[in-house]
C-alpha positions as CSV (number, residue, x, y, z in Angstrom):
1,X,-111.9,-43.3,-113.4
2,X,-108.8,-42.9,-111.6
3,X,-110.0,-40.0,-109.0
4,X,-113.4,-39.5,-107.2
5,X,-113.9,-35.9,-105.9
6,X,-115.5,-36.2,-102.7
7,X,-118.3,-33.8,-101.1
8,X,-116.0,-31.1,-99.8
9,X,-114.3,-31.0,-103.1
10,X,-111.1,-33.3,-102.6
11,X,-110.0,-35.6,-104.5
12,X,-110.0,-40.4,-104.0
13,X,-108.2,-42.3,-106.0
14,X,-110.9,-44.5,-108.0
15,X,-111.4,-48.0,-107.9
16,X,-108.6,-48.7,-110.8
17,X,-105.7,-46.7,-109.2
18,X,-106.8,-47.9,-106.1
19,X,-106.0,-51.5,-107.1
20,X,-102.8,-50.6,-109.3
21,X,-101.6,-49.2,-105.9
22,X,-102.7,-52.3,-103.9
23,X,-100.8,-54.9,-106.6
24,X,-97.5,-52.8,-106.0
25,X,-97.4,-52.8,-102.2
26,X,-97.5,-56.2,-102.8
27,X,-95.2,-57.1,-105.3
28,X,-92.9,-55.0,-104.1
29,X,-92.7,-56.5,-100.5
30,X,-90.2,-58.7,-99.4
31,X,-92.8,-60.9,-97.8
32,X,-94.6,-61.5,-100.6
33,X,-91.8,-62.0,-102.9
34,X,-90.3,-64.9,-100.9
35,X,-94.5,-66.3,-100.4
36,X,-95.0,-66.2,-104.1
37,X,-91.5,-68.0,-104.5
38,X,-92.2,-70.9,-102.1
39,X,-96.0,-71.4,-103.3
40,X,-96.5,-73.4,-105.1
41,X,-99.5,-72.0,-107.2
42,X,-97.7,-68.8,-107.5
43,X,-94.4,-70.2,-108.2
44,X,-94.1,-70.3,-111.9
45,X,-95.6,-67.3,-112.3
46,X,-93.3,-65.5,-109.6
47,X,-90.3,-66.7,-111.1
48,X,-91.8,-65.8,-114.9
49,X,-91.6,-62.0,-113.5
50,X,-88.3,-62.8,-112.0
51,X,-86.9,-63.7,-115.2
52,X,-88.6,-61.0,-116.9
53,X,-86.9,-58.5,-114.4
54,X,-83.6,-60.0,-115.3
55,X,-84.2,-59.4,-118.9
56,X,-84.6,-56.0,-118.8
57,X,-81.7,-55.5,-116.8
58,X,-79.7,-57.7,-118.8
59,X,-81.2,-56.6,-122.2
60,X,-78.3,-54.5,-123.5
61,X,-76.1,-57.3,-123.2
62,X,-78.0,-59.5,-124.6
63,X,-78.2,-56.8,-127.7
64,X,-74.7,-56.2,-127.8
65,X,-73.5,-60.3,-128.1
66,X,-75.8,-59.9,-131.5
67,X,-74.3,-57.2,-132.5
68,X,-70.8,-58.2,-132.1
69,X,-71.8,-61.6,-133.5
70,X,-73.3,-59.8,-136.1
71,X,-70.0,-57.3,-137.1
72,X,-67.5,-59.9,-136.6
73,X,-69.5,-62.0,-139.5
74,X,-69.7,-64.9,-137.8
75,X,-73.2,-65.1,-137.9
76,X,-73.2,-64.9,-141.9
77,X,-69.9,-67.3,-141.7
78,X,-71.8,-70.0,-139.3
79,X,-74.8,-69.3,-141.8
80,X,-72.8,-70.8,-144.8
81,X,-70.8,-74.0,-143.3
82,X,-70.3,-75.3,-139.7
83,X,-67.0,-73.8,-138.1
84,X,-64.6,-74.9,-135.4
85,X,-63.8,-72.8,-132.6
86,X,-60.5,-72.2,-134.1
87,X,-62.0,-71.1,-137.4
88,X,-64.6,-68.8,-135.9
89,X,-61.4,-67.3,-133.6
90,X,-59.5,-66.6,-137.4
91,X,-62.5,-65.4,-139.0
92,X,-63.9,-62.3,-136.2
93,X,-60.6,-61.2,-135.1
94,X,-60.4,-62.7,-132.1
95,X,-58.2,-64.7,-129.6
96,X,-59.9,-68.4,-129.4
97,X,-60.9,-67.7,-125.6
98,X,-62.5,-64.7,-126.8
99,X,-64.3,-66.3,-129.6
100,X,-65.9,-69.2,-127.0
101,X,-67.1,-66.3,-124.8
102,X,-69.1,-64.9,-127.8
103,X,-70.6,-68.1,-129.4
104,X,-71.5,-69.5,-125.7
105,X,-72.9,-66.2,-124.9
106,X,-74.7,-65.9,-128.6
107,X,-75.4,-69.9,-127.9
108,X,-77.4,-68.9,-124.5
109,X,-79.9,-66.6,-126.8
110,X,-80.4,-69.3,-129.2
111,X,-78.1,-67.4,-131.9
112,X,-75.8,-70.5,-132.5
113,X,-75.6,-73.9,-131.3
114,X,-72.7,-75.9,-131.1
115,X,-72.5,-80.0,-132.3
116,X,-69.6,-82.1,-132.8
117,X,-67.1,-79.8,-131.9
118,X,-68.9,-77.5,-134.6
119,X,-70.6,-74.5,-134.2
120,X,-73.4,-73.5,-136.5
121,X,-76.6,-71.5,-136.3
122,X,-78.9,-71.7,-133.2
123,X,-82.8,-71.2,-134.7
124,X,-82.9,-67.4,-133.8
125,X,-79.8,-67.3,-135.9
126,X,-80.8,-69.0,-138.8
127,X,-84.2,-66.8,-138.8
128,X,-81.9,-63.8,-138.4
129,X,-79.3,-65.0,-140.9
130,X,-82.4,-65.0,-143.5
131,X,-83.5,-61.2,-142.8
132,X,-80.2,-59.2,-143.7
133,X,-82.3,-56.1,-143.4
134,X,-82.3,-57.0,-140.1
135,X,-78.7,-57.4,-139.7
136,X,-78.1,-53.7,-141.1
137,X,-80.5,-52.3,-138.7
138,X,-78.5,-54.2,-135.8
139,X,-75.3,-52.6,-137.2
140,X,-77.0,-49.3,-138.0
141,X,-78.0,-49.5,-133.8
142,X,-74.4,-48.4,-132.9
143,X,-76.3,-44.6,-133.1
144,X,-78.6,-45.5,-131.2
145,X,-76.5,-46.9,-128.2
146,X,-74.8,-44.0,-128.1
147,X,-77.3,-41.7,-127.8
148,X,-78.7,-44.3,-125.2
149,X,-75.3,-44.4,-123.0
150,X,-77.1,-41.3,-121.1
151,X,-80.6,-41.7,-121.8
152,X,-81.8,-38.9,-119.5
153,X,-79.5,-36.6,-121.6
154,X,-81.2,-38.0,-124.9
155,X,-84.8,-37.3,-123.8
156,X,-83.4,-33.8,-122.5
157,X,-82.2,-33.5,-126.3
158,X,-78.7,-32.4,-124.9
159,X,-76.2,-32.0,-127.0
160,X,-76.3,-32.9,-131.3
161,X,-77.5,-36.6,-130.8
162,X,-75.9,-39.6,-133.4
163,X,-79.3,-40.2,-134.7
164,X,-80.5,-37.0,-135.4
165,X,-77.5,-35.5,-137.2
166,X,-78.4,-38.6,-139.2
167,X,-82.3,-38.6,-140.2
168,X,-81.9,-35.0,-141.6
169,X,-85.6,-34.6,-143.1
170,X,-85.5,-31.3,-143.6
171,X,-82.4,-30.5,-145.5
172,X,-83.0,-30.6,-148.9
173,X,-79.5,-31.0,-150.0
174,X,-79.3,-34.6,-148.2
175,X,-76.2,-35.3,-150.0
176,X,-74.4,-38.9,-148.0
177,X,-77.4,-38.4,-144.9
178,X,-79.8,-39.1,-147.6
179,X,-77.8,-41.8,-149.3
180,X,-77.4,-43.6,-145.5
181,X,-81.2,-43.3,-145.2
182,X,-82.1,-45.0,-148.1
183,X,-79.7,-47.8,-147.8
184,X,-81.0,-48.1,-144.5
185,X,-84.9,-48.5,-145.7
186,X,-83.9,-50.4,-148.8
187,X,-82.4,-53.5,-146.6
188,X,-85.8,-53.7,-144.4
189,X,-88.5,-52.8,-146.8
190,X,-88.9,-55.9,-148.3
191,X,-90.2,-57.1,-144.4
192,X,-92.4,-54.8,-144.8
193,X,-93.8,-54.7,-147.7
194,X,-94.6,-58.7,-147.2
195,X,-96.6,-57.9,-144.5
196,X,-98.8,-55.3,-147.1
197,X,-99.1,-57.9,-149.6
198,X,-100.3,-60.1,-147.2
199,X,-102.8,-57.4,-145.6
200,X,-104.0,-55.8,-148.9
201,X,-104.9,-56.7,-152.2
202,X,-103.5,-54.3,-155.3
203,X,-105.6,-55.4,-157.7
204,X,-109.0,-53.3,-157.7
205,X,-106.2,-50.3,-158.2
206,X,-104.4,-48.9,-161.4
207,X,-101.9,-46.7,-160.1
208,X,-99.9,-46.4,-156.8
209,X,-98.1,-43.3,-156.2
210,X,-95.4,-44.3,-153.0
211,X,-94.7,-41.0,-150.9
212,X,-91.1,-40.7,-149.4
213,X,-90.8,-44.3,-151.4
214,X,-87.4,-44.1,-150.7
215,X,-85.1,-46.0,-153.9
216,X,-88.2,-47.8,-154.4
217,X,-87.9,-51.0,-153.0
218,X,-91.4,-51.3,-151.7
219,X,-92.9,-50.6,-155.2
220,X,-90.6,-53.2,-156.6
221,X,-92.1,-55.6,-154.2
222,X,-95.4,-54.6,-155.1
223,X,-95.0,-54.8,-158.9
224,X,-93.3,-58.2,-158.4
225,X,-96.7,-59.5,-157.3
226,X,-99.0,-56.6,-159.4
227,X,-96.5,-56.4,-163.3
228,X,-99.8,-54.8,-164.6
229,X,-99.7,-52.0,-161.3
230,X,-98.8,-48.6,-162.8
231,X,-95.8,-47.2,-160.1
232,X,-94.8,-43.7,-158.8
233,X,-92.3,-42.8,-156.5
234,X,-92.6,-38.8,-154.7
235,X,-89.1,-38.3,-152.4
236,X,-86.8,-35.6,-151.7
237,X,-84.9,-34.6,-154.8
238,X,-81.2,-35.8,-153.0
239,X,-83.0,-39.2,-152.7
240,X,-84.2,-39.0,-156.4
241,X,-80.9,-38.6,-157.6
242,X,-79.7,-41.7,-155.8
243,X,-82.2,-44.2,-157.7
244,X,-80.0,-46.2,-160.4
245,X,-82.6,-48.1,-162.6
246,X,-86.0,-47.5,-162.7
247,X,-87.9,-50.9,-163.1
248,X,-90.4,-48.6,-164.8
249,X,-91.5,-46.7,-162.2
250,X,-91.8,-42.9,-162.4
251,X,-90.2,-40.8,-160.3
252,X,-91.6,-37.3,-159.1
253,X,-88.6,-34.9,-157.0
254,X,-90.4,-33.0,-154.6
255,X,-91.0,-32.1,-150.6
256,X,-94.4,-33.6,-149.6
257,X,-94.3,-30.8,-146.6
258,X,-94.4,-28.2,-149.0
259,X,-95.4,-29.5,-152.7
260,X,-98.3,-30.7,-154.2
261,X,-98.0,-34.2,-154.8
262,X,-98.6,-35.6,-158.7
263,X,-102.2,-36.4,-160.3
264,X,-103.2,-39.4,-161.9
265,X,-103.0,-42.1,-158.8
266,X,-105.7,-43.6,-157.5
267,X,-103.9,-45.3,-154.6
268,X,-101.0,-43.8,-152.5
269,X,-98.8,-45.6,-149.8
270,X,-97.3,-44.1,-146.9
271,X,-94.7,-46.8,-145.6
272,X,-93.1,-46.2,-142.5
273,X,-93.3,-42.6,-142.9
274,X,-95.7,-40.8,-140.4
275,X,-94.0,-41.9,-137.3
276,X,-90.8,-40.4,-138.3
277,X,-92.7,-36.8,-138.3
278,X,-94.2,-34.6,-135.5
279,X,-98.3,-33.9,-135.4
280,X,-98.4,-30.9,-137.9
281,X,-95.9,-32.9,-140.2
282,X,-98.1,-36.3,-140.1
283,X,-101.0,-34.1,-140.8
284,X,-99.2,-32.0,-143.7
285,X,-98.2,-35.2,-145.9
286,X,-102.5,-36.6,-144.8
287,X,-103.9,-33.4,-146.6
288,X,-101.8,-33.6,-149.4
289,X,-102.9,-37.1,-150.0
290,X,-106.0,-36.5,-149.8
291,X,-105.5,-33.5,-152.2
292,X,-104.4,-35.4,-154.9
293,X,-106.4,-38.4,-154.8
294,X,-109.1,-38.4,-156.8
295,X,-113.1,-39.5,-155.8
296,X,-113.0,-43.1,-154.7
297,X,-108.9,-43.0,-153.7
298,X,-107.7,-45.1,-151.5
299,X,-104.3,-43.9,-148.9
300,X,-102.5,-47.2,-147.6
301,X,-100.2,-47.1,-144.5
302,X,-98.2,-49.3,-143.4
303,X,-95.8,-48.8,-140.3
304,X,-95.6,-50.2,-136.9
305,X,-98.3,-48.9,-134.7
306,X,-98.1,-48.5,-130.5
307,X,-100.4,-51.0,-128.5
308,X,-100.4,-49.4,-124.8
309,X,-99.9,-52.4,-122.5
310,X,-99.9,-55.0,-124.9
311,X,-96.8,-55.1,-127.4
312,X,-93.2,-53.4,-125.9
313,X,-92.5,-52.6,-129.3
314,X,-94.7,-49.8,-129.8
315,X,-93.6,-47.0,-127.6
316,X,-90.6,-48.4,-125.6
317,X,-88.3,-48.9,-128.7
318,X,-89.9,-47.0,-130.9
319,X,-90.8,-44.2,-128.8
320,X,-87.1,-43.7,-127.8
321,X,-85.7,-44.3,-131.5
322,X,-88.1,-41.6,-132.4
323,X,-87.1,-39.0,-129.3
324,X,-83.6,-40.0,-130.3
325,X,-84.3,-38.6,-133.9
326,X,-86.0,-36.0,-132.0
327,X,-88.9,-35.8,-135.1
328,X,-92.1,-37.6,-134.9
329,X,-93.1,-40.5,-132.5
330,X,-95.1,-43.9,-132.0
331,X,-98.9,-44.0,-133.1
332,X,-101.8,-45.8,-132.0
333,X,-103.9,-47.5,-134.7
334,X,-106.8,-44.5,-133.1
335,X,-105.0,-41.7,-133.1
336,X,-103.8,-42.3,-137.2
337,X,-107.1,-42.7,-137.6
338,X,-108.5,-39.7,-135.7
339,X,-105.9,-37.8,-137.8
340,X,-107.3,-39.3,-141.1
341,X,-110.6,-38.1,-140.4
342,X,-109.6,-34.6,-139.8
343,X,-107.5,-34.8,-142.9
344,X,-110.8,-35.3,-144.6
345,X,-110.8,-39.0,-145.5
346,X,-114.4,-40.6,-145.3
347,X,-113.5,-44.0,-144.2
348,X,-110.8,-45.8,-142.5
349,X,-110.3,-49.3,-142.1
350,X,-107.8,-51.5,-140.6
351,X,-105.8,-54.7,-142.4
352,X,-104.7,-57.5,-140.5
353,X,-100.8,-58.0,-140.9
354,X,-99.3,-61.8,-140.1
355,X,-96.8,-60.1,-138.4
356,X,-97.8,-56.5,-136.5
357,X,-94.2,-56.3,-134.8
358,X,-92.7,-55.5,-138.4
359,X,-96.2,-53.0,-139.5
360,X,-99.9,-52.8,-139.1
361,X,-102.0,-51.9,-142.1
362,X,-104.8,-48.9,-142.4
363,X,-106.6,-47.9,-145.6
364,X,-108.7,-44.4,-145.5
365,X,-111.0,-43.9,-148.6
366,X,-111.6,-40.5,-149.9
């Protein structure tokens, strides 16, 4: 309770607030700061904000050295031999001088690491090395900064925004918008579809239907591990016309705002796709699920999910990604499922993921 009303009809702050506003008087003093520094049972932990602090100011930096390591291929050059400074210098584009500043700097995040006069792969680099849907997302972040460069301006929705002349749901022409999406989705779906396999078993199911699937790369993950799974794929018809081979799965051409999705599925997915809509959207594409699925269906999502307080994730980078492309927005784990329910599923459980940073799992039964 963060306010009391008192006889006379004003208002306290309650306990909570009251001590929220106690820790900040605090922290925020002077005093305190250089107490907490010198101590030496509050040391660590002073100087563990400190450094937080630092990070946060320091954060787009630190995001633009991956990038740049990222564009100038030296990340996927150091990922296939060891390189001299020389040879790094020839291979990004850059004076030698310049091309020390960037691997020290990229060394300092644990992106490379430098031996014998060599420099190869730090451990965050080899990790992102082996995730190149990662690397397209970092490159794919230019937008992004841009709209960022005045965030106010961004949240205001000023002016025509790089993200959201991009992530054009609506138009049902698409043409190269829809082409930039799916490339986009392609190169990190097969994260996330590891973290469904690992959350969900296929097998009591004999058809999976994948709404706004995309050019199908989450169903070819899924029939890799399920060949006897029958697959369907429901998208935009500009995205439809994009898919080269099949890998016998059918394809349906359709709006799932406005169309009734196909028959004959007794499992649909939904990956990645509510938090790019608004409320009535997310609740649109749940009531046509649940629609079309027949008794005993089962609806799957798999996205990330916001955890106030606990995971940064959630609504600081996805919230503003999402205001950015000024449709749809982060998700508790609650709130999908309070939507469920008045969508008219029964029963909604959650799936453990090994990795909830890349998606959390929820499975509503008809």
């Amino acid at each position: 309770m963060l306010y009391t009303r008192l006889d006379d009809g004003s208002t306290r702050p309650g306990w909570k607030l009251r001590l929220l506003l106690l820790r900040n008087r605090l922290v925020g003093n002077s005093a305190f700061q250089r107490w907490a520094l010198s101590n030496p049972l509050t040391r660590i932990k002073a100087r563990r904000h400190a450094r937080a602090l630092f990070d946060l100011t320091a954060g787009f930096v630190y995001s633009q050295v991956t990038s740049a390591l990222v564009e100038s291929d030296l990340l996927d050059a150091l990922a296939t031999r060891p390189r001299s400074e020389q040879e790094a210098a020839e291979l990004s584009g850059l004076g030698i001088e310049s091309a020390r500043t960037l691997l020290r700097a990229a060394a300092s995040l644990g992106l490379t690491a430098e031996a014998e006069s060599r420099w190869t792969l730090g451990e965050r680099g080899g990790a992102l090395a082996g995730m190149p849907g990662l690397s397209d997302m970092i490159r794919h972040h230019r937008l992004l900064y841009a709209d960022l460069a005045d965030p106010l301006a961004m949240l205001r929705r000023e002016g025509p925004g790089a993200l959201a002349s991009l992530w054009t749901y609506d138009d049902p022409g698409g043409g190269e918008e829809a082409r930039i999406y799916s490339r986009l989705m392609t190169a990190t779906q097969p994260m996330v579809a590891a973290q469904a396999l690992a959350a969900y078993s296929f097998t009591r199911h004999v058809r999976l239907l994948d709404i706004g699937g995309g050019q199908g790369a989450f169903l070819r993950e899924i029939g890799h591990e399920y060949p006897a799974l029958g697959l369907g794929l429901f998208d935009r018809p500009a995205v439809i016309e994009t898919i080269g081979d099949r890998d016998g799965i059918r394809l349906h051409a359709g709006s799932f705002l406005t169309d009734p999705l196909p028959g004959g599925y007794d499992l649909h997915s939904l990956v990645r796709v509510l938090h790019d809509h608004d409320d009535a959207a997310a609740m649109a594409i749940l009531q046509a699920s649940r629609r079309a699925l027949p008794p005993g269906g089962r609806l799957l999502i798999v996205e990330p999910m916001a955890e106030v307080g606990r995971a940064p994730e959630g609504h600081a980078y996805f919230g503003f990604y999402l205001a950015a492309m000024r449709s749809g927005r982060p998700r508790t784990a609650a709130e999908i499922r309070a939507m469920l329910r008045g969508a008219g599923f029964a029963r909604v459980s959650a799936c453990r993921t090994p990795l909830p940073l890349v998606a959390h799992c929820l499975v509503a039964s008809t």
